[in-house]
DSSP file (Angstrom, degrees, kcal/mol; ACC not computed):
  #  RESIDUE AA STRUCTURE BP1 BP2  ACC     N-H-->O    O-->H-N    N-H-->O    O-->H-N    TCO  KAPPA ALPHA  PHI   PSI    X-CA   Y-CA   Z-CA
    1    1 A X              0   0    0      0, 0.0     2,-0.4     0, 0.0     0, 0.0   0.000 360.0 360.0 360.0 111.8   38.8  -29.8  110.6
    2    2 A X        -     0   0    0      1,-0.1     2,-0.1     2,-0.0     5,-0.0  -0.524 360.0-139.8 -95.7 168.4   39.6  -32.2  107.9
    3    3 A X        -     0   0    0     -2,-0.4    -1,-0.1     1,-0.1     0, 0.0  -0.290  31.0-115.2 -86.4 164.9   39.5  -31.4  103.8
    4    4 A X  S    S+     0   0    0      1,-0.1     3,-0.1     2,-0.1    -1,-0.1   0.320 119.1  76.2 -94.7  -8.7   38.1  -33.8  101.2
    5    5 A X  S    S+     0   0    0      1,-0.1    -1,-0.1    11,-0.1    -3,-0.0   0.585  88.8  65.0 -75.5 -17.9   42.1  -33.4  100.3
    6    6 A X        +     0   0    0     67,-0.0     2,-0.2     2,-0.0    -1,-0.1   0.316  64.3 128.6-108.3   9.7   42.5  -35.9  103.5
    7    7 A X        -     0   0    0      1,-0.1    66,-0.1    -3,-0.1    67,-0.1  -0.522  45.4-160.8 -44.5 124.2   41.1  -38.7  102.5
    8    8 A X        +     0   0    0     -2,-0.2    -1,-0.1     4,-0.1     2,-0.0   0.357  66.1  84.1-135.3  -2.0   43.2  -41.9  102.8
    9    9 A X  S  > S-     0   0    0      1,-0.1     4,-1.1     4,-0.0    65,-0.0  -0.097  99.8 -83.7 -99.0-159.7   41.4  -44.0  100.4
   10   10 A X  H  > S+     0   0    0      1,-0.2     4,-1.5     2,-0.2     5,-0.2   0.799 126.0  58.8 -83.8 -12.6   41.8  -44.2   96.3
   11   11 A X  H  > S+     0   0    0      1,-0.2     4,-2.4     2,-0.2    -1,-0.2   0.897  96.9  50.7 -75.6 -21.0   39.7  -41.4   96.1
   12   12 A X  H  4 S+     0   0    0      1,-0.2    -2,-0.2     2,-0.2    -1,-0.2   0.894 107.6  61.2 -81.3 -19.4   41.5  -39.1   98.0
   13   13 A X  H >< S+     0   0    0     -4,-1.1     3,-0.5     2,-0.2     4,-0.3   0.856 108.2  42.1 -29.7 -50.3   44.5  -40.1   95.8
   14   14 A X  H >X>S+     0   0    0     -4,-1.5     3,-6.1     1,-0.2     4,-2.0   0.939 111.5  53.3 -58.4 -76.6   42.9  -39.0   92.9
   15   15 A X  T 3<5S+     0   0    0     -4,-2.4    -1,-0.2     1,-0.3    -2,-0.2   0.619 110.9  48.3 -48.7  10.2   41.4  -35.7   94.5
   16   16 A X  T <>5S+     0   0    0     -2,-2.0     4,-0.6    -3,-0.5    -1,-0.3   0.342 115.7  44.3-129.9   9.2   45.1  -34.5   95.8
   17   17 A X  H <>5S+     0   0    0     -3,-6.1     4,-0.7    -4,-0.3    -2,-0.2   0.418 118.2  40.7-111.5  13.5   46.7  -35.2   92.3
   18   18 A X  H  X>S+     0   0    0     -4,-2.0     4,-2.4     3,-0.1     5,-0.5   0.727 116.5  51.8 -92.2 -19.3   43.8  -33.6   90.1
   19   19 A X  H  ><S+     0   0    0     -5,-0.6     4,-2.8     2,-0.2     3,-0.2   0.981 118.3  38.8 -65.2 -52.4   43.8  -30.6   93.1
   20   20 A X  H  X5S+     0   0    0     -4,-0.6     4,-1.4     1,-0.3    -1,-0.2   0.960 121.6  49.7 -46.6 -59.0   48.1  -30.4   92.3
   21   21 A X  H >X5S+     0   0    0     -4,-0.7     4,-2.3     1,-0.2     3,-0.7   0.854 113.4  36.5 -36.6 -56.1   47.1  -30.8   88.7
   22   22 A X  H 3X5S+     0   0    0     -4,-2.4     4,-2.3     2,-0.2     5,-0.2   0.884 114.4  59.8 -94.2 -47.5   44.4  -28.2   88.2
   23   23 A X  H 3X<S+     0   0    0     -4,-2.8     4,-0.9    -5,-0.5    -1,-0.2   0.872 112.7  43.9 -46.2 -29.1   46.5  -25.6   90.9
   24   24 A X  H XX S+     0   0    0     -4,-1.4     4,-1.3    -3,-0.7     3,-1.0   0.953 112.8  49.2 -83.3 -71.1   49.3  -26.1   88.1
   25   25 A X  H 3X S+     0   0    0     -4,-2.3     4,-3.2     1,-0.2     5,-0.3   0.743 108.2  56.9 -51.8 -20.8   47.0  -25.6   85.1
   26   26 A X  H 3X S+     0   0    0     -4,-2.3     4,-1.3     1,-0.2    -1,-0.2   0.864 100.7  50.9 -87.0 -27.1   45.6  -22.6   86.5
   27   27 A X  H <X S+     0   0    0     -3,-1.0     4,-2.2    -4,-0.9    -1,-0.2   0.827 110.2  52.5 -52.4 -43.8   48.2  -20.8   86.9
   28   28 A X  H  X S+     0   0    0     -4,-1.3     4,-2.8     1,-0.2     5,-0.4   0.743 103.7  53.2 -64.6 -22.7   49.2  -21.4   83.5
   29   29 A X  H  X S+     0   0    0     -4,-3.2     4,-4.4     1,-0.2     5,-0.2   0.914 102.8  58.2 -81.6 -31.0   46.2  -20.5   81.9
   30   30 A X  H  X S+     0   0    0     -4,-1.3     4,-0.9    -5,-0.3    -2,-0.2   0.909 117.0  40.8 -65.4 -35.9   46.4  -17.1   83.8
   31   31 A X  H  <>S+     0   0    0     -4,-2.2     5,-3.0     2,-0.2     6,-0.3   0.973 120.7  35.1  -8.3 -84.8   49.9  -16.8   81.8
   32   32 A X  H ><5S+     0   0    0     -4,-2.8     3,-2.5     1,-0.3    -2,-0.2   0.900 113.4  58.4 -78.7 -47.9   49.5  -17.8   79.3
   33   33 A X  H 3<5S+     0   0    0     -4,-4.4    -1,-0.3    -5,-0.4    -2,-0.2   0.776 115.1  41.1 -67.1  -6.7   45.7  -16.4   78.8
   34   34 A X  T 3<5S-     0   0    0     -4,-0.9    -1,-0.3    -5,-0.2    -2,-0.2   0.333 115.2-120.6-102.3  13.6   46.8  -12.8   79.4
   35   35 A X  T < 5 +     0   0    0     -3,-2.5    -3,-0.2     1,-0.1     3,-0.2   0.936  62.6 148.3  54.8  58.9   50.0  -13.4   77.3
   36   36 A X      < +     0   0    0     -5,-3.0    -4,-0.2     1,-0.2    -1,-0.1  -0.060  66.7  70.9 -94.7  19.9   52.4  -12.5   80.3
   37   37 A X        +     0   0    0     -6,-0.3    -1,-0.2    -5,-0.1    66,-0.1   0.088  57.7 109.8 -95.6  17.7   54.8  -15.2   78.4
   38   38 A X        +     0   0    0     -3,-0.2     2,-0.2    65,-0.1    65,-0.1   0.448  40.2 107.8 -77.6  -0.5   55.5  -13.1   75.6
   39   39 A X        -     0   0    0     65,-0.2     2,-0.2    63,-0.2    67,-0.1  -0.729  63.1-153.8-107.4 131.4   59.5  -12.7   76.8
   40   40 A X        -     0   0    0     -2,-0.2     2,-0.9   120,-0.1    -1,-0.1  -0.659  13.3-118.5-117.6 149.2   61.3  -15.1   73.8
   41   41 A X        -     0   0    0     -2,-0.2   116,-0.1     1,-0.1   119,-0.1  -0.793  12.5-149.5-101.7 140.9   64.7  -16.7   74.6
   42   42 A X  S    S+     0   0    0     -2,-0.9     2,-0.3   114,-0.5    -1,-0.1   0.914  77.8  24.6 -67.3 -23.9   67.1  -15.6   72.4
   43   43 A X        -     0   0    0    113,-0.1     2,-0.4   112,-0.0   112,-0.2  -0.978  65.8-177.0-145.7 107.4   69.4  -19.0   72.3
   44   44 A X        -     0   0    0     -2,-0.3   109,-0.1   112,-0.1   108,-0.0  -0.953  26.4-120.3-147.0 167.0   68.1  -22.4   73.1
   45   45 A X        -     0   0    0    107,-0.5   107,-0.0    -2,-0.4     3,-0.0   0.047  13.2-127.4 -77.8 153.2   69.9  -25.2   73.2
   46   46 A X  S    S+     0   0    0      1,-0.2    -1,-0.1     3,-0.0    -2,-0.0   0.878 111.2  56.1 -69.1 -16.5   69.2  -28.5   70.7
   47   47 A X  S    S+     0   0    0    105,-0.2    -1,-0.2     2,-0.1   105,-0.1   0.666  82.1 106.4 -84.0 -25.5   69.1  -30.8   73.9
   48   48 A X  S    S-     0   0    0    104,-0.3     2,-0.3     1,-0.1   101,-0.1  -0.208  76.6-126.6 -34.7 155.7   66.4  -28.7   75.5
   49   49 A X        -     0   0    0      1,-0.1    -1,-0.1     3,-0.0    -2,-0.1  -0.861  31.7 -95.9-108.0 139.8   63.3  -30.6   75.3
   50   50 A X        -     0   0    0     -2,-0.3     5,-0.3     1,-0.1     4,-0.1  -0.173  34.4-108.9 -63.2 158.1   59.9  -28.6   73.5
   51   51 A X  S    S+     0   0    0      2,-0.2    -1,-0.1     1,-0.1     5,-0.1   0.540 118.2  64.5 -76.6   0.3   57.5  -27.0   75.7
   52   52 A X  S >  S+     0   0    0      1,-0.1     3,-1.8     3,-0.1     5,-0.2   0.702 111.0  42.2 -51.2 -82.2   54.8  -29.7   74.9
   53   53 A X  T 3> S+     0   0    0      1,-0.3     4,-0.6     2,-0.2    -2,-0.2   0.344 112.8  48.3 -55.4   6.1   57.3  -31.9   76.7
   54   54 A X  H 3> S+     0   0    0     -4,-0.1     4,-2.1     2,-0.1    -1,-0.3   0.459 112.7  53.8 -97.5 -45.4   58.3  -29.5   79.6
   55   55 A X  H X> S+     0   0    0     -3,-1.8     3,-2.2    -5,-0.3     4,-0.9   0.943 110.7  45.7 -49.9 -67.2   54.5  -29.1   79.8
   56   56 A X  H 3> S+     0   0    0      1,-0.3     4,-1.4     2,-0.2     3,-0.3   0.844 115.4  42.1 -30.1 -54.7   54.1  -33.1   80.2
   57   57 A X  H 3X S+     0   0    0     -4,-0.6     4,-1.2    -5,-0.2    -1,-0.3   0.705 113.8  52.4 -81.2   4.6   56.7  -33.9   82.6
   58   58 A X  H <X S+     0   0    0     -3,-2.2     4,-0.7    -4,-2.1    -1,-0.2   0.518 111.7  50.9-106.7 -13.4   55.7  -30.6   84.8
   59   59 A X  H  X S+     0   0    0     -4,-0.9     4,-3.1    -5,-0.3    -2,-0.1   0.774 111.4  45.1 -70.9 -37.5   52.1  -32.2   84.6
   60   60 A X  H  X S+     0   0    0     -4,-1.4     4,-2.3     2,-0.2    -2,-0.2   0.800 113.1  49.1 -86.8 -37.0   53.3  -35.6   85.8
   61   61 A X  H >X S+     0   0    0     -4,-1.2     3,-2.3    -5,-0.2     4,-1.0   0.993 111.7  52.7 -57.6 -51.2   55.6  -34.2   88.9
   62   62 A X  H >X>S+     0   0    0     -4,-0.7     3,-2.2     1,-0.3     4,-1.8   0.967 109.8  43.4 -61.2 -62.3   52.8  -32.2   89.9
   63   63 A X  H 3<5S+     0   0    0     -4,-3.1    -1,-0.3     1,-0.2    -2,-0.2   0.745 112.0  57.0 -64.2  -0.9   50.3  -35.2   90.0
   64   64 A X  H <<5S+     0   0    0     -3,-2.3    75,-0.3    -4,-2.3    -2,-0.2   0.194 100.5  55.2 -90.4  15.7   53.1  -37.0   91.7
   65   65 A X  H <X5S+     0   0    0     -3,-2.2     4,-0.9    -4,-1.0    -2,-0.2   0.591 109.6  49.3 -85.6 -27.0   53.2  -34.2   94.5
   66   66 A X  H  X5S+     0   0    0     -4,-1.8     4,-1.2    -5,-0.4     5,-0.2   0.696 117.8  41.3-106.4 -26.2   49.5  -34.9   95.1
   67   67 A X  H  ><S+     0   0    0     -5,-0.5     4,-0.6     2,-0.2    -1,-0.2   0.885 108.3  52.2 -80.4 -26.9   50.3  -38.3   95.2
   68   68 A X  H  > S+     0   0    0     -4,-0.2     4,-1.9     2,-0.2     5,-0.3   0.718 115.3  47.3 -78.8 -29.9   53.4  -38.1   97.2
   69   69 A X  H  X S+     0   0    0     -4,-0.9     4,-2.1     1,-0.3     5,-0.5   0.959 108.3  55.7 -83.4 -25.4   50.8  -35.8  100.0
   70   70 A X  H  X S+     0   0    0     -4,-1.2     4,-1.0     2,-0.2    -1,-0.3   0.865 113.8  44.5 -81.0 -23.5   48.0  -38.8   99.6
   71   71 A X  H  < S+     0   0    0     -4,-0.6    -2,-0.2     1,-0.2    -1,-0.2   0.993 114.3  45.2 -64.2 -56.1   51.3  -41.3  100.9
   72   72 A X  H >< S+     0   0    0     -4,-1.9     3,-0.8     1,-0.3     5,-0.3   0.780 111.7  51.9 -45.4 -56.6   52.3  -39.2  103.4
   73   73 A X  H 3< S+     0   0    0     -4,-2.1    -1,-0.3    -5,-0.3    -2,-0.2   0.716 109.9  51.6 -73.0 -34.9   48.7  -38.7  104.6
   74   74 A X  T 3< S+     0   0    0     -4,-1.0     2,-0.4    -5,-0.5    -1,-0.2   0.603  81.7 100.2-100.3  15.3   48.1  -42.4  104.8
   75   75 A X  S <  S-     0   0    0     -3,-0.8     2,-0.4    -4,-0.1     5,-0.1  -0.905  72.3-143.4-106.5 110.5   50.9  -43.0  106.6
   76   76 A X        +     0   0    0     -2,-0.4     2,-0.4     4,-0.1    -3,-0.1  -0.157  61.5 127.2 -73.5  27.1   49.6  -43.5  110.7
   77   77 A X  S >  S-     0   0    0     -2,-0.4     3,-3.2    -5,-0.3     4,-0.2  -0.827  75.5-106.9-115.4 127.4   52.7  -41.8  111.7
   78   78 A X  T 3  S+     0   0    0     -2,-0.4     3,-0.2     1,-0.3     4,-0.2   0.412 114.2  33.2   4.9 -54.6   53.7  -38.5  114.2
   79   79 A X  T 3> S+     0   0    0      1,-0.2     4,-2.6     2,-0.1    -1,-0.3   0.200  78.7 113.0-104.3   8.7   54.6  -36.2  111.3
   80   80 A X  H <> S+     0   0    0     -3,-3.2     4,-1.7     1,-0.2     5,-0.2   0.956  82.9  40.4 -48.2 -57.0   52.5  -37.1  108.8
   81   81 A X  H  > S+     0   0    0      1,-0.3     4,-2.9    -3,-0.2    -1,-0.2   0.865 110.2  59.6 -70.7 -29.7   50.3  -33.9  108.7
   82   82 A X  H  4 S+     0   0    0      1,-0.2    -1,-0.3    -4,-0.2    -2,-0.2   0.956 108.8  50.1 -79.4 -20.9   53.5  -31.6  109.2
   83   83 A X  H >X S+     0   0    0     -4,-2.6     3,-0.8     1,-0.2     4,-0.7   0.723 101.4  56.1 -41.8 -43.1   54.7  -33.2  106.0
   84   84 A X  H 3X S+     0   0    0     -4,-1.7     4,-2.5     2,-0.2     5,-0.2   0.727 105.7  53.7 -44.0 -45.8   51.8  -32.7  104.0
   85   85 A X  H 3< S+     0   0    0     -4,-2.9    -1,-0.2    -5,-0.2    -2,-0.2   0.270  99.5  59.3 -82.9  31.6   52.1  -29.3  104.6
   86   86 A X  H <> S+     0   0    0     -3,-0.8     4,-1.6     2,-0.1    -2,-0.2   0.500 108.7  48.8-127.0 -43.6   55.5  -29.4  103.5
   87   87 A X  H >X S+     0   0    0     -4,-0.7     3,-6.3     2,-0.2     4,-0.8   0.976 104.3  58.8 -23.9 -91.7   54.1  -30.7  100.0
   88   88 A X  H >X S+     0   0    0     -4,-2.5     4,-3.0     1,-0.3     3,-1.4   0.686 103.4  48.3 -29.0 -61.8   51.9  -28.4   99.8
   89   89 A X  H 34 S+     0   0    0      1,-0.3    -1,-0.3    -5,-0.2     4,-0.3   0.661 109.7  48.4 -50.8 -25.3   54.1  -25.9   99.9
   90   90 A X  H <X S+     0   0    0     -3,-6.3     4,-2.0    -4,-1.6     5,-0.4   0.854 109.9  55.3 -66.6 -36.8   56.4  -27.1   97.4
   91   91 A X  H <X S+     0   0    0     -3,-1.4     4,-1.0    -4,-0.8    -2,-0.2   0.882 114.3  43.0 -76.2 -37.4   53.4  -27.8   95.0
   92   92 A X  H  < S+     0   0    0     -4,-3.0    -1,-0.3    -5,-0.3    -3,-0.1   0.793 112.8  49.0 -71.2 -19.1   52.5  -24.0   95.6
   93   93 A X  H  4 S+     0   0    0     -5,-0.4    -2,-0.2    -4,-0.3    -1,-0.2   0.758 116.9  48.2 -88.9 -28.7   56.4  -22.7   95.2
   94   94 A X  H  < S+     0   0    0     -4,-2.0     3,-0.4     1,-0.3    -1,-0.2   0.768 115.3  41.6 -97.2 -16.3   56.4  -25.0   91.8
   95   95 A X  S  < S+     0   0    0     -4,-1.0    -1,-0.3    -5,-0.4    -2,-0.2   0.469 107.1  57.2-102.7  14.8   53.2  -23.6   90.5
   96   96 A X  S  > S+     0   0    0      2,-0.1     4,-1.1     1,-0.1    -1,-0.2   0.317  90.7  84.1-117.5  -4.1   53.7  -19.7   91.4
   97   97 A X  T  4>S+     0   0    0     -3,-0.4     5,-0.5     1,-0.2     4,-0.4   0.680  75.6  65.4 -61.9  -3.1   56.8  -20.5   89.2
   98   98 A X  I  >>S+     0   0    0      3,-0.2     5,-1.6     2,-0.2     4,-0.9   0.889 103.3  48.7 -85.9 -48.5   54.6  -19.8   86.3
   99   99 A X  I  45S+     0   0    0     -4,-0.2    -2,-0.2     3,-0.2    -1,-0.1   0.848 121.6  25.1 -28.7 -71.1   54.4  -16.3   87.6
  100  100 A X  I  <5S+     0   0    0     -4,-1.1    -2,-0.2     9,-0.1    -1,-0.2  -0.093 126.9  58.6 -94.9  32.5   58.3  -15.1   88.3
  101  101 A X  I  45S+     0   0    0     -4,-0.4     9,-0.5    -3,-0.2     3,-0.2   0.776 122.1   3.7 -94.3 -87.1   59.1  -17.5   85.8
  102  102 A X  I  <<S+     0   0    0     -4,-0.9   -63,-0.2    -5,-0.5    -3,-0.2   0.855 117.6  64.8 -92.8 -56.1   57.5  -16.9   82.7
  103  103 A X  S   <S+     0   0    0     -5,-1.6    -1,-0.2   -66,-0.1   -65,-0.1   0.405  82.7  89.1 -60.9   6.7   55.6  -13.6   83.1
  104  104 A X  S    S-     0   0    0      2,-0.3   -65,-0.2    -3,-0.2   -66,-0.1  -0.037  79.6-127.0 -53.3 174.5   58.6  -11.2   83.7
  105  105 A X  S    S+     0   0    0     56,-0.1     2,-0.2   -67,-0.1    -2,-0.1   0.251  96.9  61.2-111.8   7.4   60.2   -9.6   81.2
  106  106 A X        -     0   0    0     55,-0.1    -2,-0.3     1,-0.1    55,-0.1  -0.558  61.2-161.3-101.7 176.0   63.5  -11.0   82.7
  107  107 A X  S  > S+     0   0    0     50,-0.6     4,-0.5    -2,-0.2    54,-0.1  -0.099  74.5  93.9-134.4  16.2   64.1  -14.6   82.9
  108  108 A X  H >> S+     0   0    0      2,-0.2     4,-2.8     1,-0.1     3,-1.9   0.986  82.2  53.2 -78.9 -51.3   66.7  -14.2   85.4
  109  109 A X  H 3> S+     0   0    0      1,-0.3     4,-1.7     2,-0.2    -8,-0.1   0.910 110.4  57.1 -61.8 -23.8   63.9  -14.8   88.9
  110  110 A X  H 34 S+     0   0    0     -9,-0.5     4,-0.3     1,-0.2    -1,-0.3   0.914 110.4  39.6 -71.6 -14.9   63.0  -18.2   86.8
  111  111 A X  H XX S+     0   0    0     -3,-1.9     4,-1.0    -4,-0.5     3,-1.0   0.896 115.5  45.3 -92.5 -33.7   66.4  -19.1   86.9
  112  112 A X  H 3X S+     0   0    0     -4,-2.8     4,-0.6     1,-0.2    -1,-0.2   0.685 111.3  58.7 -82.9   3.9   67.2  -18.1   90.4
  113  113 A X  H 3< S+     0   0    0     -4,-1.7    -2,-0.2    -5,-0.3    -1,-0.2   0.217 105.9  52.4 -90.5  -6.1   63.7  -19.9   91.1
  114  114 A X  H <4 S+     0   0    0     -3,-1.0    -2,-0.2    -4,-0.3    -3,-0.1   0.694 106.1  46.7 -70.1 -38.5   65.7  -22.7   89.6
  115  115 A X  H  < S+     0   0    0     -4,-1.0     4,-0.4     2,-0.1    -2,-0.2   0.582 119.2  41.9-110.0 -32.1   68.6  -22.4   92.0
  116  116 A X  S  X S+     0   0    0     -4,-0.6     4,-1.3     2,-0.2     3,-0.3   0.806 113.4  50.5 -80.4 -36.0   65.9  -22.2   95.4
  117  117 A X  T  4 S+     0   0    0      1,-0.2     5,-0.4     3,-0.2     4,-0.3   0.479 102.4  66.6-104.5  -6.7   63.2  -25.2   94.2
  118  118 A X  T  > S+     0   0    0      3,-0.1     4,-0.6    28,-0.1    -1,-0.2   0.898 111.0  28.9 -89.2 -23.5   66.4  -27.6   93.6
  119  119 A X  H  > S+     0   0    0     -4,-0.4     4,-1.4    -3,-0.3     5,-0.2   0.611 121.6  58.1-108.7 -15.2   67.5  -27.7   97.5
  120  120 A X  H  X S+     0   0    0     -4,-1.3     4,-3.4     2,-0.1     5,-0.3   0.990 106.6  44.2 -58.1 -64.8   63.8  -27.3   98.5
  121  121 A X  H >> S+     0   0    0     -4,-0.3     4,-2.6     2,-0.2     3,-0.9   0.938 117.8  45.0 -36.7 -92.5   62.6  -30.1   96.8
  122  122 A X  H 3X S+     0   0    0     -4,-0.6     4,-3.5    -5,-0.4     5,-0.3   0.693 113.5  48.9 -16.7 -53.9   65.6  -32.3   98.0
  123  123 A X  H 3X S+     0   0    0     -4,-1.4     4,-1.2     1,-0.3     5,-0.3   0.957 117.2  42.1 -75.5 -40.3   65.4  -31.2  101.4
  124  124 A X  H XX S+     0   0    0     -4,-3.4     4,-2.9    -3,-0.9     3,-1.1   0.983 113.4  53.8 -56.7 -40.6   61.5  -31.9  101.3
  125  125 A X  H 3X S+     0   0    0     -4,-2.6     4,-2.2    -5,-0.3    11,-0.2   0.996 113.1  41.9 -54.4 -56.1   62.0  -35.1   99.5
  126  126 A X  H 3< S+     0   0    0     -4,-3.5    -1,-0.3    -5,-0.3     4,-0.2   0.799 111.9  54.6 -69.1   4.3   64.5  -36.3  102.2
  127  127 A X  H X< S+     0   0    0     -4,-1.2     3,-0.7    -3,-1.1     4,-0.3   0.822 111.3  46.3 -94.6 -48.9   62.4  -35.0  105.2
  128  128 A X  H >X S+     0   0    0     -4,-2.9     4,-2.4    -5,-0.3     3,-0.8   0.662  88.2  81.6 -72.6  -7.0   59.5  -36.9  104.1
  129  129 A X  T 3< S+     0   0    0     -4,-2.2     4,-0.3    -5,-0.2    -1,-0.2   0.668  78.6  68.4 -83.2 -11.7   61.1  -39.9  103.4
  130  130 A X  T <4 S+     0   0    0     -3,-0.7    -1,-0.2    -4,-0.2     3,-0.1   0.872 113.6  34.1 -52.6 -47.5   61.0  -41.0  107.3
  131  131 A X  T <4 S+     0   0    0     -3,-0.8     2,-0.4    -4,-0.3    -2,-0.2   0.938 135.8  11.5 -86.3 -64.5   56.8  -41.3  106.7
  132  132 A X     X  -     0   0    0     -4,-2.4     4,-1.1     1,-0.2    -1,-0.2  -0.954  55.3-169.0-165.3  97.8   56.7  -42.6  103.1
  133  133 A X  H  > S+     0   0    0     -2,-0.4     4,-1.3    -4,-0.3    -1,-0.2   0.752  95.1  49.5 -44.2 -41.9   59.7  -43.8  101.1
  134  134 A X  H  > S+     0   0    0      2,-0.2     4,-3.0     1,-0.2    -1,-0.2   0.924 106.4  54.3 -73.7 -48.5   57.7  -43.8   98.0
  135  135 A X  H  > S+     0   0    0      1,-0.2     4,-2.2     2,-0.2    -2,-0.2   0.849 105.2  53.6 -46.7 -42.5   56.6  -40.6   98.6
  136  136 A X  H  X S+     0   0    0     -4,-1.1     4,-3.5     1,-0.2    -1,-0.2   0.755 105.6  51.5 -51.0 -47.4   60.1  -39.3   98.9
  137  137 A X  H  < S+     0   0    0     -4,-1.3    -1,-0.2     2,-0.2    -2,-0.2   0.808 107.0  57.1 -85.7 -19.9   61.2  -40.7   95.6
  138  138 A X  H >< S+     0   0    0     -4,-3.0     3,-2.4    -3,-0.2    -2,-0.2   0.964 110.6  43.0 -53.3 -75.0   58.1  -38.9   93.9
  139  139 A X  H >< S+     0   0    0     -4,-2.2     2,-2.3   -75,-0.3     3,-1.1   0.817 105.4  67.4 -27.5 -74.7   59.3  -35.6   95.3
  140  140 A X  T 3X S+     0   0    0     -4,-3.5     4,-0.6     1,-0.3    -1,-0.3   0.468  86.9  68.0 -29.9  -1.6   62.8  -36.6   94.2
  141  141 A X  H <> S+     0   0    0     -3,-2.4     4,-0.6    -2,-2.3    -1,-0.3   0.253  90.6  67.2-101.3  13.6   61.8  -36.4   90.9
  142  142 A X  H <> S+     0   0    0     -3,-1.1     4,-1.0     2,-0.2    -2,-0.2   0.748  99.1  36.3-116.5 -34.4   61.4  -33.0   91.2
  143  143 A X  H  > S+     0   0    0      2,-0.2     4,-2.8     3,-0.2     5,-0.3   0.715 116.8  66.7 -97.7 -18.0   64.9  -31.1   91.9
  144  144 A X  H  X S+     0   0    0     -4,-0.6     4,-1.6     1,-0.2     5,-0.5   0.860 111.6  33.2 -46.3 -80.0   66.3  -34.2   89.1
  145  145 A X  H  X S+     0   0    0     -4,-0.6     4,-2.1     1,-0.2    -1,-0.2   0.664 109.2  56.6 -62.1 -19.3   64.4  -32.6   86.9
  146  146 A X  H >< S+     0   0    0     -4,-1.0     3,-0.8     2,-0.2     4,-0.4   0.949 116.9  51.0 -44.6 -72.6   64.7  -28.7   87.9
  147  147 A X  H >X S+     0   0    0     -4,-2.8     3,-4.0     1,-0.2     4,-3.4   0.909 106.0  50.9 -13.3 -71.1   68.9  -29.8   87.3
  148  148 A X  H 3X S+     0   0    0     -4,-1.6     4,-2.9     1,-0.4    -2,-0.2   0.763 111.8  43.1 -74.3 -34.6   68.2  -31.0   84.6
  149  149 A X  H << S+     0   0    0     -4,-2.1     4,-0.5    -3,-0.8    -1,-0.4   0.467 109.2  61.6 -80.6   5.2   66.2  -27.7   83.2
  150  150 A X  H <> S+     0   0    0     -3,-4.0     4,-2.4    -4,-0.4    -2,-0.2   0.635 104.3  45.7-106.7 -39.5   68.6  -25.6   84.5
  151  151 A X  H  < S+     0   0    0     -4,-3.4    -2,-0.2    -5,-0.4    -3,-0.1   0.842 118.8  41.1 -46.4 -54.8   71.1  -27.1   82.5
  152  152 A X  T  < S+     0   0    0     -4,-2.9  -107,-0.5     1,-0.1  -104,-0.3   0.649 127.9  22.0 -59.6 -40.8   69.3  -27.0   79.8
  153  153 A X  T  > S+     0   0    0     -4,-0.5     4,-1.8  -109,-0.1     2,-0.5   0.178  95.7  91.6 -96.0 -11.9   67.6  -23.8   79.8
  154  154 A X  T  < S+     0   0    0     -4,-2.4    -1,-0.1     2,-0.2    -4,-0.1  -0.674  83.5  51.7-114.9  68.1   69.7  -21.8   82.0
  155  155 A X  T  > S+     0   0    0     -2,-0.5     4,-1.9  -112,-0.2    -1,-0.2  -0.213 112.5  43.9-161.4 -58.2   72.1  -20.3   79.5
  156  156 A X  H  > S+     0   0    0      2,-0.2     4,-0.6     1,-0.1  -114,-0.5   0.943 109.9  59.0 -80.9 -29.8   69.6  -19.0   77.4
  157  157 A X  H  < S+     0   0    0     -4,-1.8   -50,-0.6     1,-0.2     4,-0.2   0.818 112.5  39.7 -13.6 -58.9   67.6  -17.8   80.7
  158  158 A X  H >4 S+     0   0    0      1,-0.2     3,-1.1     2,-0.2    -1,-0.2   0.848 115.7  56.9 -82.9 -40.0   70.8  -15.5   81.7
  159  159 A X  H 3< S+     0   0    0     -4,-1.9    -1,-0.2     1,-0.4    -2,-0.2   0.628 107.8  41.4 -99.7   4.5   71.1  -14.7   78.0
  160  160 A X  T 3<        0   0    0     -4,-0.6    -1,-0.4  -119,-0.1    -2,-0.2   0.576 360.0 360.0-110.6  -1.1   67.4  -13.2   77.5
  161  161 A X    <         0   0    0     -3,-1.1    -3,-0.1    -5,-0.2    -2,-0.1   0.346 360.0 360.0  97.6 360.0   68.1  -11.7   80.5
C-alpha cells in the first residue's frame, strides 16, 4: 500500500516536508497550548540563540527531514524504503522532544534527549547516505545543531533541573 507521502515527484517533496513540518508544529501547539512549558531556566547563556530562532532552525531541519525522506524515496535503490522509515523515525523522536523536553518540570530528559538524538541522527545520517548523499547531509544538520544546543543550553538545563 503506498501513501500520498510516496510520491517521487515535486509534489511529494512538498507533501513530506509540510507532513514533517505540521507533525512538528503540532506538537508544539499541544505544549505550548496547554502551557506544559511553564518550567523557566534559571541561567541562560548570552550565546544561546532566542526561541524565535530555535523555533526557525527546528522548523527548517524538520522540513529538511521531509525532504531528506522525499530523496531517499526517489532513489531506485534496495533500501530505499527501509530508510525512509529510518527518517521517519527520527522526525518522530525529534518532534516527541516537545513532550520530555519542554513539558516536564525537569529539564534534565530534554537534555538526556539531547545526548540520544545526537548519535541517532548521525548514525541515520550516515546509513542513509549509501541511497542519497544529499539526503544524508540534510539529516546531518541535525545532531550539528542538537551539539550545538547542548552546548548552549545544557548548563542551564542541568541547572533548572
Amino acid at each position: 500500500m503506498t501513501s500520498i507521502l510516496d510520491r517521487t515527484d515535486r509534489t511529494g517533496l512538498w507533501l513530506n516536508m509540510a507532513a514533517a513540518v505540521g507533525l512538528a508544529l503540532v506538537c508544539n501547539a499541544i505544549v505550548f497550548g496547554f502551557g506544559w512549558n511553564q518550567t523557566s531556566m534559571r541561567v541562560t547563556p548570552v550565546y544561546a540563540p532566542p526561541g524565535a530562532v530555535v523555533g526557525i532552525v527546528w522548523t527548517l531541519l524538520f522540513a529538511g527531514m521531509g525532504a531528506a525522506r522525499w530523496l531517499v524515496l526517489s532513489r531506485m535503490t534496495p533500501l530505499r524504503y527501509r530508510h525512509t522509515r529510518l527518517i521517519v523515525w527520527l522526525v518522530i523522536f525529534c518532534a516527541a522532544y516537545t513532550f520530555y523536553g519542554l513539558a516536564p518540570e525537569s529539564r534534565i530528559p530534554g537534555f538526556i534527549g539531547n545526548l540520544v538524538t545526537i548519535p541517532f541522527s548521525a548514525w541515520i545520517a550516515w546509513t542513509v547516505r549509501t541511497t542519497s548523499p544529499r539526503a544524508a547531509l540534510l539529516i546531518g544538520l541535525v545532531p550539528l545543531w542538537v551539539i550545538y544546543a547542548t552546548i548552549a543550553f545544557g548548563p542551564s538545563m542541568l541547572a533548572a533541573g
